[in-house]
C-alpha positions in Angstrom: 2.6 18.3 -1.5 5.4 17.7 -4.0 6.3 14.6 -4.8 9.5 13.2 -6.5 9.6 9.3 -8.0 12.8 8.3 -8.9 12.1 4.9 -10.5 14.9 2.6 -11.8 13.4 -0.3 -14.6 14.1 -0.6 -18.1 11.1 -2.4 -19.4 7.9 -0.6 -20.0 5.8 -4.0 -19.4 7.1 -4.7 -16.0 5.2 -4.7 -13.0 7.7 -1.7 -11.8 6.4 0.3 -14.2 2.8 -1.1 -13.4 3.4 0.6 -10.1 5.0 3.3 -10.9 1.5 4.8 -13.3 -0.7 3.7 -10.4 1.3 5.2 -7.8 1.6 8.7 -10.3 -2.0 8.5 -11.1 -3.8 8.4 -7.1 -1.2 11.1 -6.4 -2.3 13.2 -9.1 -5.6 12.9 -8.0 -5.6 14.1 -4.6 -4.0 17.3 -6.4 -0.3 16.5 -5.4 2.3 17.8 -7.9 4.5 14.6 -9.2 7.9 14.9 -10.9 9.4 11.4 -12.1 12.9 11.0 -12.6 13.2 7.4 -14.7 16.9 6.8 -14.7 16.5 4.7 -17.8 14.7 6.9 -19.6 17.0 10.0 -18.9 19.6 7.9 -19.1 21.4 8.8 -15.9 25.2 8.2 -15.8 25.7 5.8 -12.6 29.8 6.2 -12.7 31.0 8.7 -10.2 33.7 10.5 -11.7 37.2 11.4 -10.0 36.2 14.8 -9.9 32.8 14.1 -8.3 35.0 12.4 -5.5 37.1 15.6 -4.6 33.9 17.5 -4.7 33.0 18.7 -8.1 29.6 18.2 -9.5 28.3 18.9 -12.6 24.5 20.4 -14.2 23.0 17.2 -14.7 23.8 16.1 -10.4 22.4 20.2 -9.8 19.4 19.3 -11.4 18.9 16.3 -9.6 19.8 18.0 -6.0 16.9 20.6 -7.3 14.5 18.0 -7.5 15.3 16.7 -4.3 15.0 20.2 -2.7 12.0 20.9 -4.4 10.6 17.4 -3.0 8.4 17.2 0.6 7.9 13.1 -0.4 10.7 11.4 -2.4 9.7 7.7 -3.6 11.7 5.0 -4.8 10.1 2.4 -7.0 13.2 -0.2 -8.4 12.9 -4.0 -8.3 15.9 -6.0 -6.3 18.2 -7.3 -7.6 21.3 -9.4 -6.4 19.3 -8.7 -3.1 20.3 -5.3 -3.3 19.9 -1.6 -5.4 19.9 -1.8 -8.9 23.0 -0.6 -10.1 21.6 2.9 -12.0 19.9 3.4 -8.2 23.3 2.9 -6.6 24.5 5.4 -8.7 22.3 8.5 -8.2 22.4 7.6 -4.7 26.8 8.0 -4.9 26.4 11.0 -7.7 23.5 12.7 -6.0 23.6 12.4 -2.3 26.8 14.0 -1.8 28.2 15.3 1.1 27.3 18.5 1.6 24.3 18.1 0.1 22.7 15.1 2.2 24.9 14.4 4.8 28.1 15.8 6.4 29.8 15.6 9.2 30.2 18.3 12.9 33.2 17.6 15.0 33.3 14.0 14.3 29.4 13.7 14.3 27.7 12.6 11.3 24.4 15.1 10.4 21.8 14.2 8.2 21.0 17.1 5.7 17.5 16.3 4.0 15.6 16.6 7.5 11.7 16.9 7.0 12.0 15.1 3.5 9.8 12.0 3.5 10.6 8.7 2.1 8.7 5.6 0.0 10.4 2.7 -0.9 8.8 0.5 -3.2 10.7 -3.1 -4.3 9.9 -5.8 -6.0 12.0 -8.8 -5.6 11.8 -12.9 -7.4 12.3 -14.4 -4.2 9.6 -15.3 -1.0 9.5 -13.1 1.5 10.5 -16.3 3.6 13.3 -17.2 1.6 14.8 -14.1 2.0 14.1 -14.5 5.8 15.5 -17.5 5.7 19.0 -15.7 5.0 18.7 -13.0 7.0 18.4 -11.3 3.8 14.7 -9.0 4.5 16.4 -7.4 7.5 19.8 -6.4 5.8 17.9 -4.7 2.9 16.0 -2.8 5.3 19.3 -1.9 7.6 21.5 -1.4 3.8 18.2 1.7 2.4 16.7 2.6 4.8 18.7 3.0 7.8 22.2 3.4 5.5 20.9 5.9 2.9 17.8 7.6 3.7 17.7 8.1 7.7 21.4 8.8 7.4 20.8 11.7 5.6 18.0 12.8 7.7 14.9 11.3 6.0 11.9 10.0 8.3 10.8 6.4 6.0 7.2 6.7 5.8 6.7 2.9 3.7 8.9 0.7 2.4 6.8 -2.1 0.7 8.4 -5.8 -0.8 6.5 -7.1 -3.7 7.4 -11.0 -3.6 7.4 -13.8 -5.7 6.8 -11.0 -9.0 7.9 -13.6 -11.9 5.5 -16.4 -10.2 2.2 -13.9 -9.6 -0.7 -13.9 -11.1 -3.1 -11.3 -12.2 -5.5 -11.4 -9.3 -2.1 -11.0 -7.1 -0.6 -8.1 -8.8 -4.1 -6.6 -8.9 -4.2 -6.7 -5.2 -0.8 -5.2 -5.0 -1.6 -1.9 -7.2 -5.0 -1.9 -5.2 -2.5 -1.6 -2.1 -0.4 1.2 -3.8 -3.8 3.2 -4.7 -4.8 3.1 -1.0 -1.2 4.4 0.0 -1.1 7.2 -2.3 -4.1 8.3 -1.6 -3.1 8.9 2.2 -0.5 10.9 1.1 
């Protein structure tokens, strides 16, 4: 299968990134072919343009539509923050999910585009799991990605796993976590 990572963290030495060589590695393994789009290391431009709005997109939003097409499993590793998308994510999602391309709309009807295209979501967050329960907070991220980006363009979510608490683990913790992420790629 192909698999696309698009992975949004600008530190090397976070646990993002941590998950991100584990996840690449147990996919590799079972003979999967892996693309990784690192925003921060390519530098993606997060602004949508006026012209963008009207319709108009440019080589470097093609490419990343390619990737998608290309893709049977499309992951998202990025940690939350301001209990939402990192900005760069929030940005390929405007720039590359146009309409057109991922969703649009039939007499009124909106139609996902990128049926059959799988999704992973991977997040790691500071908070508790309970403290974000606490504020209603777990259940609006899951309704905000995966109900308002990826099955509204068509996309059956296969995982979407919380990392909590990051800042405050400890080794044996985070150990247990990348065991977790071995054991899911390698039922990919």
């Amino acid at each position: 299968m192909n698999h696309l990572i698009v992975y949004a963290h600008p530190r090397k030495e976070s646990f993002n990134h941590a998950i991100l060589e584990t996840a690449v590695r147990g996919l590799r393994q079972k003979g999967h072919e892996v693309v990784v789009r690192d925003l921060y290391a390519i530098e993606f431009q997060p602004v949508i343009s006026s012209s963008e709005i009207l319709g108009g997109i440019g080589e470097d939003i093609e490419q990343e539509q390619e990737y998608l097409k290309w893709a049977d499993v499309i992951t998202f590793i990025y940690p939350i923050w301001w209990t939402g998308l990192p900005a760069i994510v929030k940005g390929y999602i405007e720039r590359v999910f146009t309409y057109g391309f991922a969703y649009r709309y039939v007499n009124g009807e909106q139609m996902g585009l990128m049926k059959g295209k799988k999704a992973v979501i991977i997040n790691t967050q500071g908070k508790s799991h309970s403290q974000y329960a606490e504020m209603g907070m777990d259940k609006a991220l899951l309704l905000t990605s995966d109900t308002g980006i990826f099955e509204y363009c068509g996309m059956e979510v296969l995982h979407h796993e919380v990392f909590e608490s990051v800042p405050s683990s400890d080794e044996a913790v985070r150990l247990a976590w990348l065991k977790q992420i071995e054991e899911m790629t390698s039922k990919a």
